[in-house]
N, C-alpha and C positions, 0 to 999 in steps of 0.2 A: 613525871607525866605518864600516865599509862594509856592504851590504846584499847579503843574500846571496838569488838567485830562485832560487827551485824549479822544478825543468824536471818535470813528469808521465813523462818518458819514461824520465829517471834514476832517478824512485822505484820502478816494475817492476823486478820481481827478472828476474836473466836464467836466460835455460830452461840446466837443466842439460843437456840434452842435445836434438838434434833430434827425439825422439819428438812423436806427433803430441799427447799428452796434455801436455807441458811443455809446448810451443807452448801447447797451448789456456789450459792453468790461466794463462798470463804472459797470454795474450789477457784474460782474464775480470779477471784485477788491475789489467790497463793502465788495461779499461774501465769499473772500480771507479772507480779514482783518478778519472780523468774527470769520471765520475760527478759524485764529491764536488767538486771541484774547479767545476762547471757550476751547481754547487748554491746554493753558498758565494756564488758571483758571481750568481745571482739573487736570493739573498736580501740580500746588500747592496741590486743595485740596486731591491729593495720596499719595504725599509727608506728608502733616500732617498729615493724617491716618496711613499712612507704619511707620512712625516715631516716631509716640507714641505705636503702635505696636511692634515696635524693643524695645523700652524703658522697655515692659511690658514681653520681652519676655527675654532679657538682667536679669533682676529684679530677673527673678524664679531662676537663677542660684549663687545669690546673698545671698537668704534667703528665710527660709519655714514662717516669722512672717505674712503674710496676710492669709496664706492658713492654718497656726494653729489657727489663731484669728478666722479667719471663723469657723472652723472645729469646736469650741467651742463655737459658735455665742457669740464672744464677741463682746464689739463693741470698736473702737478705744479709745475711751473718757476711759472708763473702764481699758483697758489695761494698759494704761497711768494713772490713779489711782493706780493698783495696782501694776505698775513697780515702782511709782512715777518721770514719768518724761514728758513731756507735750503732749498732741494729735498731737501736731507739728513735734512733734520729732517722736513719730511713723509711722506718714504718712512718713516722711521722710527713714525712715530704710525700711519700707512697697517699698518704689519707688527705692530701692537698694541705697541708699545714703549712705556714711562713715559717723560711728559713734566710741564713744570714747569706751574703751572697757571695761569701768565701767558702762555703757548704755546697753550695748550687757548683760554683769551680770544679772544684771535688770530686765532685758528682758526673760531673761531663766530663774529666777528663779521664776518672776510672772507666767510662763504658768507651774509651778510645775517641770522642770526640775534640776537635778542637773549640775553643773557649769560642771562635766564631761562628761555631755551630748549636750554638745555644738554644736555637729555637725548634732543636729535633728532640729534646731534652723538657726544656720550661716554658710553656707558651706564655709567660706573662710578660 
């Protein structure tokens, strides 16, 4: 299956004739397309921005582990040594993601809390 791009410049109708009116009305379609075309492509990229924005805003109410790691300049790799469980996995709980709840343990007790202090950690 091939892909086929759209060039703006092929979708202008071409002037029937050199009058200076054809000219104009092909000028105003060109700069239609355009237009739309400049539109489209910023609203994509608002949509990626507001959307990992939403992700990151989602996240805080999920769990305090980026903002205690920070708070302690750990760094992920470290955490993940002394939770024992992989950098992968903390990014993951860091992005609000389900974890198992032998992970979450882990987790609390490498940043020195106790397992009854869960809710300074996991607010769910």
């Amino acid at each position: 299956m091939s892909v086929m791009y759209l060039n703006p410049l092929d979708l202008a109708a071409k002037p029937v004739g050199n009058s200076p009116v054809s000219i104009l009305l092909n000028w105003f379609q060109l700069r239609s397309i355009l237009t739309n075309f400049l539109t489209l492509a910023l609203i994509t990229v608002h949509f990626a921005i507001n959307y990992r924005a939403l992700q990151d805003w989602a996240m805080k109410f999920k769990n305090n582990v980026r903002k205690i790691r920070e708070e302690r300049l750990m760094s992920k790799a470290e955490l993940a040594r002394l939770a024992g469980v992989s950098p992968a996995t903390v990014d993951r709980i860091e992005r609000g993601e389900e974890c198992r709840m032998e992970t979450k343990r882990k987790i609390i007790l490498a940043f020195g809390f106790s397992v009854s202090e869960k809710e300074a950690v996991f607010l769910d």
